[in-house]
N, C-alpha and C positions, 0 to 999 in steps of 0.2 A: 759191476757186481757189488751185491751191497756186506756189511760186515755179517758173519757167520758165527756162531757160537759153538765152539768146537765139543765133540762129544769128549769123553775119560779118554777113549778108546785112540781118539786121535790125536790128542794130548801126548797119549804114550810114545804113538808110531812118529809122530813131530820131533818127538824129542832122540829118537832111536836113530832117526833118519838125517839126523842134523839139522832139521827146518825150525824155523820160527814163523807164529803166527803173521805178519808182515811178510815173508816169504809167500806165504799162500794166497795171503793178499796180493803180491805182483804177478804170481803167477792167473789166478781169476780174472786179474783186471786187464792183462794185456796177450794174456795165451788163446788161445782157440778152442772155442768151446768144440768138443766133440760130444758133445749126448749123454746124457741121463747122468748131469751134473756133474762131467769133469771135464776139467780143461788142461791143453796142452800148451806149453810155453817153449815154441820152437823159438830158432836163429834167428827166421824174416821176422816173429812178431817181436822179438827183440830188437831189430834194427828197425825196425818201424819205428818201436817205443822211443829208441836214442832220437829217431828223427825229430819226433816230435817235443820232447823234450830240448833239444837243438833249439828248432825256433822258439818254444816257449821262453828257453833262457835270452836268446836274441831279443828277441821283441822288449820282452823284461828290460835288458840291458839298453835299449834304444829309447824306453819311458822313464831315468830316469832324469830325475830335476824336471817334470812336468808336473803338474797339478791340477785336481780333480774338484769342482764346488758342486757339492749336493744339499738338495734341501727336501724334505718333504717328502723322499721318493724319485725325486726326478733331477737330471744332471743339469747343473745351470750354465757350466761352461769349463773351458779345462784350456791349460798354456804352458807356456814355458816357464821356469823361474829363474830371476836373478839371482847371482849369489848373494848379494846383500838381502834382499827380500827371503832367501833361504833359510839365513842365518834369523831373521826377524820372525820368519814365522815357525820353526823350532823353540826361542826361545820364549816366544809367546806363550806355543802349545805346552810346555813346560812348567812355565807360571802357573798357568790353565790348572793342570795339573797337581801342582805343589797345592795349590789352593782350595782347588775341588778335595783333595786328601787331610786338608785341615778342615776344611768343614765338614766332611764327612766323619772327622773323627770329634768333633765338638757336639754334632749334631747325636753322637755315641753316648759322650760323656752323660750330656743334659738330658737324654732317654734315661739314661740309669739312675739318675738324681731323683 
């Protein structure tokens, strides 16, 4: 279900009702559509929803300290990481960072000169 723009009218009854916009959103996204645009958020699609979330967080938790090289669009190769290699390439991307942030702001200055 894609994001909704809520009328006044249901702004109100949201607010009347206890819901918050993000509430409507879980309920769209994982409840059962029943026809002419409303949907129902029973128990089983809620234990579905946990399920899958379940293994999402799993799987998550089983990729981390792997690494992912892309280029161009396309994966070039992906592994495991050492901790030292870990620690090296954090403090790289950091650098990276500090630096790309100082040029970006030099590159600021000398526009407005």
């Amino acid at each position: 279900m894609t994001a909704m723009d809520p009328t006044a009218h249901a702004l109100m009854r949201l607010a009347q009702r206890g819901l918050s916009l993000s509430d409507v959103e879980l309920i769209t996204e994982f409840g059962a559509d029943v026809g002419d645009g409303r949907y129902y958020l029973r128990a089983k699609d809620w234990q579905e929803a946990e399920r899958q979330l379940k293994r999402f967080i799993d799987r998550g938790r089983r990729l981390v300290g792997r690494l992912a090289v892309t280029g161009d669009g396309f994966l070039i190769t992906a592994y495991c990481v050492r901790r030292a290699k870990e620690r090296r390439l954090l403090r790289r991307a950091e650098e990276r960072a500090l630096t790309g942030g100082r040029l970006r702001r030099l590159r600021n200055v000398c526009a407005e000169q």
